[in-house]
C-alpha positions in Angstrom: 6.4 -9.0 -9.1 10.0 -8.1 -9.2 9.4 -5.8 -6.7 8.1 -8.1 -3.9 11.2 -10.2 -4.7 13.5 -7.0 -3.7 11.6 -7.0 -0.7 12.1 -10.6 -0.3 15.5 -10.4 -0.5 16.3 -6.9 1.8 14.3 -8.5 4.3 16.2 -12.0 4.0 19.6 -10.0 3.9 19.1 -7.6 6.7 17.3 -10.6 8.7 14.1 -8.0 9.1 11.4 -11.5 9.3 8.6 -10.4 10.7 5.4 -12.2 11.8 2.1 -11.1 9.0 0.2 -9.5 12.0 3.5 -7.3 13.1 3.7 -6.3 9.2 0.0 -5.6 8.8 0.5 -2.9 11.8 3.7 -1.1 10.5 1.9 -1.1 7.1 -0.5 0.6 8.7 1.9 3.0 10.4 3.3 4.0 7.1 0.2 4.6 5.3 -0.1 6.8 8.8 2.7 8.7 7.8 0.8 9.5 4.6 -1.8 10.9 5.9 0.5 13.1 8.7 1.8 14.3 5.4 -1.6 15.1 3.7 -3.2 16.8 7.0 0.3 19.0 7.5 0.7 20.1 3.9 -3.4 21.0 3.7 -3.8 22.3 7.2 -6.2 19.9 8.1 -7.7 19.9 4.4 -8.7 23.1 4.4 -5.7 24.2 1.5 -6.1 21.3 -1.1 -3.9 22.3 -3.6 -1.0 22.4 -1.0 -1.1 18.7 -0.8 2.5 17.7 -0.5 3.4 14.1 0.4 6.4 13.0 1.2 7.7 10.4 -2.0 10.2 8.2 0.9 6.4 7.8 2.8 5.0 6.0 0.3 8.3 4.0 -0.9 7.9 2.9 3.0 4.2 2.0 2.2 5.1 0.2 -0.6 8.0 -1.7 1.2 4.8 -2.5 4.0 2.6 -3.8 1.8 5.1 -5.5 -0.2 6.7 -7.2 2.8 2.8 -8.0 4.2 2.3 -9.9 1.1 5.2 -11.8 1.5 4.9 -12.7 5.0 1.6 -13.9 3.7 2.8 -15.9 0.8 0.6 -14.3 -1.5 2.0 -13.0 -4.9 1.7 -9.1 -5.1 1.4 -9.5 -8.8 -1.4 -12.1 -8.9 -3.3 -10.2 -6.5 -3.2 -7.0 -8.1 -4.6 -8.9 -11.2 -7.2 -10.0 -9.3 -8.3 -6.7 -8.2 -8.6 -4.7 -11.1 -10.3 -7.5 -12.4 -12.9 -7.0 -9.6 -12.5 -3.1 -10.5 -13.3 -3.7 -14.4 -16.0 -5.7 -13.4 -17.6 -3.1 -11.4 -17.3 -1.0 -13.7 -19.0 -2.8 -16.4 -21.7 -3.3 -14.7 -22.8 -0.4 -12.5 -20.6 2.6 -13.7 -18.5 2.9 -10.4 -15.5 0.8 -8.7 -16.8 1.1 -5.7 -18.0 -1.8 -3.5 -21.0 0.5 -2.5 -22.4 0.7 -6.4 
């Protein structure tokens, strides 16, 4: 995924290594941030239509989860394939992507 590799290398040029489990918590930080974003802008979700999030929070997400997958050698790509794989399949056979089907 040419994205993980622009990861790869703002992380290698700004010497930002980090161990998985430290990447796993800032991801979850910035999908954090998200959700900051979602409660503000729909007053505690009482105002739907007034979601507004933030488009820098998830480009942080993204870098996270990116950087997470690289710090775990695993190709972003490959498992992104794999998952909608899992989703089609789901979907094929009960009607619903969800694990709970």
């Amino acid at each position: 995924m040419d994205e993980q590799q622009r990861v790869a290398a703002f992380i290698a040029e700004y010497d930002l290594q980090g161990e998985p489990a430290f990447r796993i918590l800032d991801l979850s930080a910035e999908v954090g941030e998200i959700a900051a974003d979602a409660t503000k802008s729909t007053e505690w979700g009482t105002e739907t239509n007034d979601l507004d999030i933030e488009t820098d929070e998830i480009g942080d997400a993204l870098f996270s989860l990116l950087a997470v997958a690289e710090s775990l050698d695993v190709d972003a790509g490959d498992a992104l394939d794999e998952s909608l794989a899992k989703y089609e399949e789901r979907l094929d056979e009960t009607g619903s992507a969800s694990s709970d089907g």
